[in-house]
C-alpha positions as CSV (number, residue, x, y, z in Angstrom):
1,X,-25.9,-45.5,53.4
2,X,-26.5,-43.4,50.6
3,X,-29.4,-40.5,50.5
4,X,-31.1,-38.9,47.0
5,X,-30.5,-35.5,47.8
6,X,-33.4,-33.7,46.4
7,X,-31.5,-30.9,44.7
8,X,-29.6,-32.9,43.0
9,X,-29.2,-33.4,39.3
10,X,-30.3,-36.1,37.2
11,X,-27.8,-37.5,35.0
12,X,-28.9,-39.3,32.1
13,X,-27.6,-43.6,32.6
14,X,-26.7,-42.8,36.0
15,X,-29.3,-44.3,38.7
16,X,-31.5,-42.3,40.9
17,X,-29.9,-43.7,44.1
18,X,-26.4,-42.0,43.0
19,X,-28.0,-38.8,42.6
20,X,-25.3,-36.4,45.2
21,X,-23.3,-33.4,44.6
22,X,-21.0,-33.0,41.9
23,X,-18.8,-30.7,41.0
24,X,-19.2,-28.9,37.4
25,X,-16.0,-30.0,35.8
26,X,-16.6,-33.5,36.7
27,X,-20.7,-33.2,36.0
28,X,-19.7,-31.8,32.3
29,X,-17.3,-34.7,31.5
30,X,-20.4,-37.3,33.0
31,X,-22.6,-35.8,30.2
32,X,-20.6,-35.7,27.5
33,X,-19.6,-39.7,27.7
34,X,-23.3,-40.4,28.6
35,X,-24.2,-37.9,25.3
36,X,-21.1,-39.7,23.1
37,X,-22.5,-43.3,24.4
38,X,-26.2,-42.3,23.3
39,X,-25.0,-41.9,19.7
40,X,-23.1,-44.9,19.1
41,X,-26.0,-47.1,20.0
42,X,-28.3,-45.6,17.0
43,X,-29.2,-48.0,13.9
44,X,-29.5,-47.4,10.3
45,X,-32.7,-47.8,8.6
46,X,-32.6,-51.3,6.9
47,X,-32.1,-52.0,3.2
48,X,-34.5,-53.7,0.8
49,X,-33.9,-57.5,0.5
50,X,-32.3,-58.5,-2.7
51,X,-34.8,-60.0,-5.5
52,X,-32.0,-62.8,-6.5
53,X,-32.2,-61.9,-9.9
54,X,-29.2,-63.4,-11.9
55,X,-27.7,-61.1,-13.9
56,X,-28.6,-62.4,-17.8
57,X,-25.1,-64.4,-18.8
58,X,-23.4,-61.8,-21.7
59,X,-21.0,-64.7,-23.1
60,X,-23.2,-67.4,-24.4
61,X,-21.2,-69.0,-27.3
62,X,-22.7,-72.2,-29.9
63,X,-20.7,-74.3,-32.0
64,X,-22.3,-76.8,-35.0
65,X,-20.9,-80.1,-36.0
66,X,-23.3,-81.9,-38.0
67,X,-26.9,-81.2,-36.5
68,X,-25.5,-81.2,-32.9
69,X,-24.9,-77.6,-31.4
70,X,-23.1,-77.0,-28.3
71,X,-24.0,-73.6,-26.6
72,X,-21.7,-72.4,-23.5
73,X,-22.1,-69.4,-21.5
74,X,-20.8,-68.4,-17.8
75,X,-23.2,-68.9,-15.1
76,X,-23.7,-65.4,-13.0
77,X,-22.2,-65.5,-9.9
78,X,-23.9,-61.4,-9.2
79,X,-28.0,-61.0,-9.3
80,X,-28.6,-57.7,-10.9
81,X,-28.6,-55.8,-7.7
82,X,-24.9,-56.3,-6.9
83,X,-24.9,-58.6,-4.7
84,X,-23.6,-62.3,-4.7
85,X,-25.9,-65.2,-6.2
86,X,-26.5,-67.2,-3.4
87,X,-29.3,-69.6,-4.6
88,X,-29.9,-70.1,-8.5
89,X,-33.1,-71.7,-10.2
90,X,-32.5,-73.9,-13.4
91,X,-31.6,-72.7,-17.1
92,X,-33.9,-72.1,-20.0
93,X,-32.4,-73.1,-23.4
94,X,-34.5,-70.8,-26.0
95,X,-34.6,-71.5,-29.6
96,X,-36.7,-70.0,-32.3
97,X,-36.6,-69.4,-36.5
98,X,-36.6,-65.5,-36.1
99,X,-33.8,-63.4,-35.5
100,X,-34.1,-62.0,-32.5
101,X,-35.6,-63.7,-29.5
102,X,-38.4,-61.2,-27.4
103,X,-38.9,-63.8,-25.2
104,X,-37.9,-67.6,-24.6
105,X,-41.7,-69.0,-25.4
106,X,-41.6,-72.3,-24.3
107,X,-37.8,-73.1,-23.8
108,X,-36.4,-76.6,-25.7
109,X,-34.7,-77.7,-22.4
110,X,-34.1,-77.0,-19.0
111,X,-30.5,-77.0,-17.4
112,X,-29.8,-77.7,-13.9
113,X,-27.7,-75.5,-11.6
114,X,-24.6,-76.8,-10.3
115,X,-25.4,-79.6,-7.0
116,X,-22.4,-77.1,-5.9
117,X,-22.9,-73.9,-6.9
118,X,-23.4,-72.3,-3.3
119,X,-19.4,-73.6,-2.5
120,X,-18.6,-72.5,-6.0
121,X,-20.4,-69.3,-6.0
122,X,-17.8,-68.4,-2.8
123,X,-14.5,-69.5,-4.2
124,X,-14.5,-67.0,-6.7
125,X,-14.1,-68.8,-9.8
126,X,-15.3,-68.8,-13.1
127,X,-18.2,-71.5,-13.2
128,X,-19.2,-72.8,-17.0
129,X,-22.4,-74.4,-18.3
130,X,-22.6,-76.3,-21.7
131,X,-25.9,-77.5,-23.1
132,X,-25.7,-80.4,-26.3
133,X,-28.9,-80.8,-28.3
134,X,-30.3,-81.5,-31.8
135,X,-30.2,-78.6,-34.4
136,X,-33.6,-79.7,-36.7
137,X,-35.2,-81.4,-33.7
138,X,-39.0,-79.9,-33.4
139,X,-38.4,-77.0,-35.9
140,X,-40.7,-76.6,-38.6
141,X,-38.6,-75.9,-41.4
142,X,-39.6,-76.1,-44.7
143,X,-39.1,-78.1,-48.2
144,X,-36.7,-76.1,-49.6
145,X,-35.3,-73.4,-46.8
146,X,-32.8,-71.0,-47.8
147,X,-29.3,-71.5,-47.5
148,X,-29.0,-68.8,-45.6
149,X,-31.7,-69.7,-42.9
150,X,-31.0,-69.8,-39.0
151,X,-32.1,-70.5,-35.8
152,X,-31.5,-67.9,-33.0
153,X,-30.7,-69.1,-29.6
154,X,-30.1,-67.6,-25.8
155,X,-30.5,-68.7,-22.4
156,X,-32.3,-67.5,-19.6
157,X,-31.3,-67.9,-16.1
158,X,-34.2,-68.0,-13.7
159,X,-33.6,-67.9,-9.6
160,X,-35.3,-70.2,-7.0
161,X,-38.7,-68.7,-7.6
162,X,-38.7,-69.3,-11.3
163,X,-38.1,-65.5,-12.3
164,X,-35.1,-64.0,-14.7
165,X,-33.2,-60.9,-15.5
166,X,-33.8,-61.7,-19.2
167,X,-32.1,-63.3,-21.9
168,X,-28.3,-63.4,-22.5
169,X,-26.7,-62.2,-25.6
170,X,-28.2,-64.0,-28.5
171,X,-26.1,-66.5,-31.4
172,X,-27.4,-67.5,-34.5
173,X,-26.5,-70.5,-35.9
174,X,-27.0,-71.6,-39.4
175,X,-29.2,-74.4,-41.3
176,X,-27.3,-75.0,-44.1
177,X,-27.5,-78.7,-44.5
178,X,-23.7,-80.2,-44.0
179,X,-22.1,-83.2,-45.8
180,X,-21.7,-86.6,-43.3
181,X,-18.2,-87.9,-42.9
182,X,-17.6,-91.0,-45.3
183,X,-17.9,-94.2,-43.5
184,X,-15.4,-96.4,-45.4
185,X,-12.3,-93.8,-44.6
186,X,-8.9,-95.9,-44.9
187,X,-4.8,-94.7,-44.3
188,X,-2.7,-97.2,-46.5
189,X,0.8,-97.6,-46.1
190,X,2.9,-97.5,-49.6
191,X,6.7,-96.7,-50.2
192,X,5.5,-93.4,-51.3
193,X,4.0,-92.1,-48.3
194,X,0.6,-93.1,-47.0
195,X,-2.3,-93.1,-49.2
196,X,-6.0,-92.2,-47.3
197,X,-8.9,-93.2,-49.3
198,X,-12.9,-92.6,-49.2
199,X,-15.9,-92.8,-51.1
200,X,-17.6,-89.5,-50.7
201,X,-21.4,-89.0,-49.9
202,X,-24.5,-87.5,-52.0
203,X,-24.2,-83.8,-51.8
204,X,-27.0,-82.4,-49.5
205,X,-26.9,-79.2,-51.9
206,X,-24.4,-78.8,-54.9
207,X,-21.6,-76.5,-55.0
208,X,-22.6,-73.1,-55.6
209,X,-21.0,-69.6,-55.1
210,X,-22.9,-69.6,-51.9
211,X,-22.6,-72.9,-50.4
212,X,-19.6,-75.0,-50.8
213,X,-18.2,-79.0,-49.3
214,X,-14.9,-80.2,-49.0
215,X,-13.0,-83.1,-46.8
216,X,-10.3,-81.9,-44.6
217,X,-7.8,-85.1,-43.4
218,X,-5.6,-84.4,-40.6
219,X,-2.5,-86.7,-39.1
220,X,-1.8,-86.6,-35.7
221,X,1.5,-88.6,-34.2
222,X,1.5,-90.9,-31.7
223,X,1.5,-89.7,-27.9
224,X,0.7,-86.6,-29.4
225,X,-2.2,-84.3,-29.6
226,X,-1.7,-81.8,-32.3
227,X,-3.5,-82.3,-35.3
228,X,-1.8,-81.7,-38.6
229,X,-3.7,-80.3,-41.6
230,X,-2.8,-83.0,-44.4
231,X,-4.6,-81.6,-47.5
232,X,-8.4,-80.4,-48.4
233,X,-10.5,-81.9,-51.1
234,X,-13.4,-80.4,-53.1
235,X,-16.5,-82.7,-52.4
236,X,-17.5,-83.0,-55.9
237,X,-20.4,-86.0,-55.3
238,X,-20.3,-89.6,-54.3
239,X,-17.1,-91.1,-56.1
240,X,-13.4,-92.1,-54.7
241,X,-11.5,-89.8,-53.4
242,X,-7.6,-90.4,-52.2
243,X,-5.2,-88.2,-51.0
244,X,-1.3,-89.1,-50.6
245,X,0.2,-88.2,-47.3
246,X,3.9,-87.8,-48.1
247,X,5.2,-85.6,-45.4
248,X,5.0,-88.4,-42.8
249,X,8.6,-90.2,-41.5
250,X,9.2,-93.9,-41.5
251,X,8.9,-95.7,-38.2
252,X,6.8,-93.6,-36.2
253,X,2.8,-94.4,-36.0
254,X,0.4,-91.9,-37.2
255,X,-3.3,-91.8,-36.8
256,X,-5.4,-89.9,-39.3
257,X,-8.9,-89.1,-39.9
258,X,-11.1,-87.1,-42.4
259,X,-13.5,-83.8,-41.5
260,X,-15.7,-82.4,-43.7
261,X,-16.4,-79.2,-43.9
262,X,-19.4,-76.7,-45.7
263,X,-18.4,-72.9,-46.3
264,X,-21.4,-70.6,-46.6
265,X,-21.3,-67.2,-48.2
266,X,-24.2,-64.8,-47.4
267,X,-23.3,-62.2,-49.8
268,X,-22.6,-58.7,-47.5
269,X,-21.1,-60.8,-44.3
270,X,-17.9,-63.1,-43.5
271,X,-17.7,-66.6,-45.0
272,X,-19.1,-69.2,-41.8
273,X,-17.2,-72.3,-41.7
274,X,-19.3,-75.3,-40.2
275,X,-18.4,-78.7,-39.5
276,X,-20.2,-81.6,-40.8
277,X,-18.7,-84.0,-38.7
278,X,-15.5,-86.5,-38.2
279,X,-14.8,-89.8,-39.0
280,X,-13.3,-92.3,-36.3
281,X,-9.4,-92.3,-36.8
282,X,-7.3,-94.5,-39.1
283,X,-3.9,-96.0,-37.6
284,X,-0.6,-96.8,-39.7
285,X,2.7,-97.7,-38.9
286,X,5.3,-96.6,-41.1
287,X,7.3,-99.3,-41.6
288,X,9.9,-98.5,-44.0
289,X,9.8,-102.2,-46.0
290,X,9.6,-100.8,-49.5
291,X,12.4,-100.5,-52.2
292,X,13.2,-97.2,-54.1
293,X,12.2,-96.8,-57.5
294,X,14.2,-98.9,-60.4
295,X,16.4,-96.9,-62.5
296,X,15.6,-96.3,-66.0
297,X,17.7,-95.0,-69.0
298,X,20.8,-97.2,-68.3
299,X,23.3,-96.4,-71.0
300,X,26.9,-98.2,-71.9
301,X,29.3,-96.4,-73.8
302,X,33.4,-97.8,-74.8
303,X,36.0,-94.8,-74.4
304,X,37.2,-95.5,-77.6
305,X,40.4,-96.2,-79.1
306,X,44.1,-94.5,-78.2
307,X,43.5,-94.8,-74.5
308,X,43.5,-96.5,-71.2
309,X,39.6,-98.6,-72.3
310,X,37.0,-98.2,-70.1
311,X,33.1,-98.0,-70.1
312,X,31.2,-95.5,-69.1
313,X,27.6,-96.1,-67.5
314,X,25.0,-93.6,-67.0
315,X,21.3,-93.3,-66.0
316,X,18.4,-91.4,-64.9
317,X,18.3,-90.6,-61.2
318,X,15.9,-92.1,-58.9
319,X,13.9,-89.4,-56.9
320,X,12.9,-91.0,-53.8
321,X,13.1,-88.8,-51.0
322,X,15.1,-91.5,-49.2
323,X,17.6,-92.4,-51.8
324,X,21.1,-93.1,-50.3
325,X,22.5,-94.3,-53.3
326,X,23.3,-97.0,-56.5
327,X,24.2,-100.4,-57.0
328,X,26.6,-101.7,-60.4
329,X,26.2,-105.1,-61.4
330,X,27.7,-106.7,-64.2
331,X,28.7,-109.7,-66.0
332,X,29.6,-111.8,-69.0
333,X,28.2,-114.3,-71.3
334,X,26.6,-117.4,-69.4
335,X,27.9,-115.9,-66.2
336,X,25.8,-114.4,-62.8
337,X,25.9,-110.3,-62.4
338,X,28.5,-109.3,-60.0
339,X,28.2,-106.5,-58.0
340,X,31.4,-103.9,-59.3
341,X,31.4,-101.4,-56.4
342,X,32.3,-101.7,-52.6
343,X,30.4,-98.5,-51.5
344,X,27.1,-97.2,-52.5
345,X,27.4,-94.8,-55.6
346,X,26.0,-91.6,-55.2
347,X,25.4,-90.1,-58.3
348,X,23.7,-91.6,-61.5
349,X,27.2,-92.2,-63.4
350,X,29.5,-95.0,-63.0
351,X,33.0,-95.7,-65.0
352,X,34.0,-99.6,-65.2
353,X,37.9,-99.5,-65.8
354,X,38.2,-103.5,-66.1
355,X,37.4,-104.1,-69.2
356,X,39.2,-106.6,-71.7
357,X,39.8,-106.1,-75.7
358,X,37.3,-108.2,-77.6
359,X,34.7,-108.8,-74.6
360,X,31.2,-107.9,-73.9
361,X,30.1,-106.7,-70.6
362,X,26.2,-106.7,-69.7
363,X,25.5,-104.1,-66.9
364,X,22.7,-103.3,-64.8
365,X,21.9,-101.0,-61.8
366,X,19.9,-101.2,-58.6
367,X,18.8,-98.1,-55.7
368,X,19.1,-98.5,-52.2
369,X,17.1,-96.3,-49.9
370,X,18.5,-95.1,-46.4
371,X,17.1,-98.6,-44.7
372,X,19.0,-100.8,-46.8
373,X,16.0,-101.5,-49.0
374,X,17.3,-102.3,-52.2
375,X,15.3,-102.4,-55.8
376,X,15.2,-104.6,-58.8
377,X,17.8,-104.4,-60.9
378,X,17.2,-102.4,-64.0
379,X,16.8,-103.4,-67.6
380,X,20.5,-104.6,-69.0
381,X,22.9,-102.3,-70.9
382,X,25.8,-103.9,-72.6
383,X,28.8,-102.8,-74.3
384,X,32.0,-104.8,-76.3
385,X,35.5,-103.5,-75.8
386,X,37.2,-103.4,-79.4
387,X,39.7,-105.8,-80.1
388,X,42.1,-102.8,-81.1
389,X,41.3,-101.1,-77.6
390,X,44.4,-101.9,-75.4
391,X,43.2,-104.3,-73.1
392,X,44.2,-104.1,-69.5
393,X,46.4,-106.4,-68.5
């Protein structure tokens, strides 16, 4: 049995009933752990709790087609004291007439936070938010605004107790009034190419050096998604337009539709390009059923006497893009035209050796394209072989 020696030292974590003898090395050693223990065990003072502000979104970004705009903007994933966003309220969408926002007022909508933004918030990512509305809706704008008035908008981003960092970065976005998209927009299908037609629409402002309409078509291929810039039209009023499409290749499907488009130059600052809206698309098939052009300008001309006789035929050439070649047809008095050559001539001149003294040859010529479409024969050319001009036997 153990006995607390009264001399004996107390040693700090070590019981009473242990109290004995010790000698100094190994009493030293005792209270330096005990001293070293003592230490670890102290806490820190504790840090204020986070206010869960979200930090004000610096990217918001608005586009205008027609009187919708589309604003987008990254949701904060940080509150303003550096730490992660762990619970987030809804989003104010502020709009006003001036041009710069002080404070959102009383906001045109409300966006919800992501159902999953807590699983989102963790992963890392980027996490987006879009907001569609009406341009004009509940603005008070007036008969005859500028056409260089805009409305100013920014989002704030409010936590779960209804309080914000701020606004975000602020976009202006013009109300120039923009031109609809025609509603009777057509692709037709000629042996020229393809021919888009519309009727365009009353002018919301005329043409001026600041505000100017046009129609942009574009073509897009089949089982494709790139959009081709076909052409761009002046809006001049409500009249036909057309616009020939000639770039296009036969037997493939296209699909086309028309844009239009209003340019506004504020004198001092870039031009702004907005879109007035689209027009559902138009779909053609390029089916290559149409004949070339019929030659014009057929001539006949005799070689003349002293040699071998022959007639010479020439005529303008056909400028289809898909021109593979000629046809020669000829024939006599009270007889059917006979084609004269085996392969398809390639140049606009052909030189009929069989010809007889004393007779008269009617001649005519036809183009074929690279399908095998073949056109009307032209106008007749004929030519008599002089009795004096050594017939061919």
């Amino acid at each position: 049995m153990l006995r607390c020696l009264p001399d004996a030292l107390p040693i700090s974590g070590v019981p009473c009933c242990f109290r004995m003898k010790l000698p100094t090395g190994k009493l030293m050693l005792l209270l330096t752990a005990s001293l070293a223990l003592s230490g670890c065990a102290s806490i820190a003072p504790p840090e204020p709790p986070s206010l869960e502000l979200p930090k004000p979104p610096t990217d918001l970004h608005a586009v205008r087609e027609g009187n919708t705009v589309t604003l987008s903007w990254t949701i904060p994933s940080r509150t303003t004291d550096r730490q992660n966003m762990r619970y987030l309220g809804k989003t104010r969408i502020c709009r006003s007439l001036e041009a710069t926002l002080v404070s959102c007022g009383t906001p045109v909508a409300e966006v919800a936070p992501p159902a999953d933004f807590a699983a989102l918030s963790k992963s890392g990512k980027k996490i987006t938010a879009n907001y569609k509305g009406d341009l004009r809706s509940g603005l008070r704008i007036g008969s005859n605004p500028s056409p260089f008035a805009a409305v100013t908008y920014a989002v704030e981003v409010l936590n779960l107790d209804g309080r914000s960092a701020g606004l975000s970065n602020q976009v202006n976005v013009p109300l120039v009034e923009t031109l609809p998209p025609p509603s009777d927009f057509a692709a037709h299908l000629t042996g020229q190419g393809v021919v888009l037609t519309w009727t365009g629409a009353s002018l919301p402002l005329p043409n001026s050096s600041f505000v100017r309409h046009s129609y942009r078509i574009f073509r897009r291929q089949e089982g494709s998604q790139q959009q081709i810039l076909i052409g761009e039209v002046a809006a001049t009023g409500a009249h036909e337009f057309s616009l020939s499409d000639q770039t296009m290749e036969w037997e493939k499907t296209y699909y086309y539709h028309a844009d239009t488009l209003t340019m506004l130059a504020e004198p001092g600052k870039p031009e702004v390009s907005i879109e007035g809206g689209t027009t559902p698309e138009a779909k053609v098939f390029a089916d290559d059923t149409f004949a070339p052009a019929v030659p014009t300008g057929l001539q006949a001309v005799f070689s003349g006497p002293g040699q071998q006789p022959f007639i010479d035929l020439v005529w303008s050439p056909v400028t289809d893009a898909d021109l593979a070649g000629y046809n020669v047809y000829r024939r006599e008095k009270a007889s059917a035209p006979v084609k004269l050559n085996s392969t398809l001539i390639l140049t606009p001149s052909y030189r009929d050796i069989n010809v007889g003294a004393g007779e008269t040859y009617f001649y005519s010529v036809s183009a074929v394209d690279q399908r095998g479409n073949e056109s009307e024969r032209s106008l007749e050319a004929s030519e008599t072989v002089p009795l004096g001009g050594n017939p061919q036997q």
